[in-house]
C-alpha positions in Angstrom: 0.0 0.0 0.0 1.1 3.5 -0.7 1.5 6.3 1.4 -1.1 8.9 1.0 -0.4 12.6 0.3 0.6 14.6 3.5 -2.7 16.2 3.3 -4.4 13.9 2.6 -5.6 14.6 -0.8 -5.3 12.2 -4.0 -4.6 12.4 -7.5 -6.7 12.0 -10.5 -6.4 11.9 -14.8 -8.5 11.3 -17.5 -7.6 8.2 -19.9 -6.4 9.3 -23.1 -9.1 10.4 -26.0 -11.6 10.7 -23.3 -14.4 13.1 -23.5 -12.8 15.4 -20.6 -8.8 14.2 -21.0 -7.1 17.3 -21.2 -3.8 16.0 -20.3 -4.0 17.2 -16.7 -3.5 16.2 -13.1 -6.3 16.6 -10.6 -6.6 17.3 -7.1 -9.8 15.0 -5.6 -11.1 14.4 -2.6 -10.5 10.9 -1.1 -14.3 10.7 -0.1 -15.6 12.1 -3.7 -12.7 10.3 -6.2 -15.4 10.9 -9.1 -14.3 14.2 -9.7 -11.4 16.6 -9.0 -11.7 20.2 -6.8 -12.2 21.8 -9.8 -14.9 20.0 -10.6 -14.4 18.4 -14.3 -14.7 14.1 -14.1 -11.6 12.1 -13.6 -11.6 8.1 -14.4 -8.6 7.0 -12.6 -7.3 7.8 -8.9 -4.3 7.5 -7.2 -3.2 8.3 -3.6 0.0 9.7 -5.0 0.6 12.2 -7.8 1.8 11.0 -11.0 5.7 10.6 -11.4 5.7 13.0 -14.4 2.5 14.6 -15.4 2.4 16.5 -18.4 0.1 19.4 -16.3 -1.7 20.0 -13.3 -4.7 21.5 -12.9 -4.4 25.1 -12.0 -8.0 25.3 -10.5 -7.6 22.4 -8.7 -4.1 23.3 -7.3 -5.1 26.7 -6.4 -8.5 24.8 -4.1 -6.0 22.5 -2.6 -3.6 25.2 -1.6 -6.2 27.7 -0.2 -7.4 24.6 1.7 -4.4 23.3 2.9 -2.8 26.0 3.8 -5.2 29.1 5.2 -3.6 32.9 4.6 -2.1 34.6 7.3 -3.9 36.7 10.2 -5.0 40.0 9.2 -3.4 41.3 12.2 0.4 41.1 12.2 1.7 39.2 15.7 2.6 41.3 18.2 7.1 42.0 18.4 8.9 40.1 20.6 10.0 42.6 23.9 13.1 44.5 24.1 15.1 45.5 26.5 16.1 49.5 26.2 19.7 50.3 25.4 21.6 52.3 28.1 25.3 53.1 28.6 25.6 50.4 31.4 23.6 47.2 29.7 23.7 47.3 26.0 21.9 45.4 23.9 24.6 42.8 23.0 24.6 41.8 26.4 22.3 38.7 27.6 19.7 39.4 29.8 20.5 36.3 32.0 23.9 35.7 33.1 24.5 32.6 32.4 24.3 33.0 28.8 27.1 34.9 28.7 30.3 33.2 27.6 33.8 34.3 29.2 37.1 34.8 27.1 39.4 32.6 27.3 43.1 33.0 26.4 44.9 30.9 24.0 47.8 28.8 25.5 50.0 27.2 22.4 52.6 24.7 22.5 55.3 27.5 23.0 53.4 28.8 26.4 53.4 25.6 28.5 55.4 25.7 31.6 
């Protein structure tokens, strides 16, 4: 048995010198495999898209995405906080201590006692 799409949709074509073969892939439901998104007939399904298919269909990739993926909030998030720069604490510094890391001097073959 296959895997199915990550989304969970499945793929669908037309056999060749069919009434509605266009030379296109489909997007279809996997409840409703008569028909792609787009709503043209397709006569054969399969869980995964077709290696090479000549097309896809753009109105049934466009459903898929808009379904799959929703757009972004109207309203941007709200930023992350920041701490004020000041002469003592700039901004380079961590908030917590022990996220700082200390300097460390380099001791070579030639410096060993």
């Amino acid at each position: 048995m296959q895997p199915t799409s990550p989304v969970g949709w499945w793929w669908g074509t037309n056999r060749p010198g069919g009434t509605f073969y266009a030379g296109r892939a489909h997007v279809v439901q996997p409840d409703q495999p008569m028909a792609g998104l787009c709503g043209l007939p397709v006569s054969d399904v399969w869980e995964l898209r077709p290696p090479s298919p000549e097309r896809l269909c753009p109105d049934c990739c466009v459903l898929a995405m808009t379904a799959s993926y929703p757009p972004f909030p109207p309203t941007p998030a709200p930023p992350l906080p920041r701490r004020a720069a000041s002469p003592g604490a700039p901004l380079l510094v961590p908030a917590v201590s022990a996220e700082q890391t200390a300097v460390m001097p380099v001791v070579g073959a030639d410096d060993a006692p």
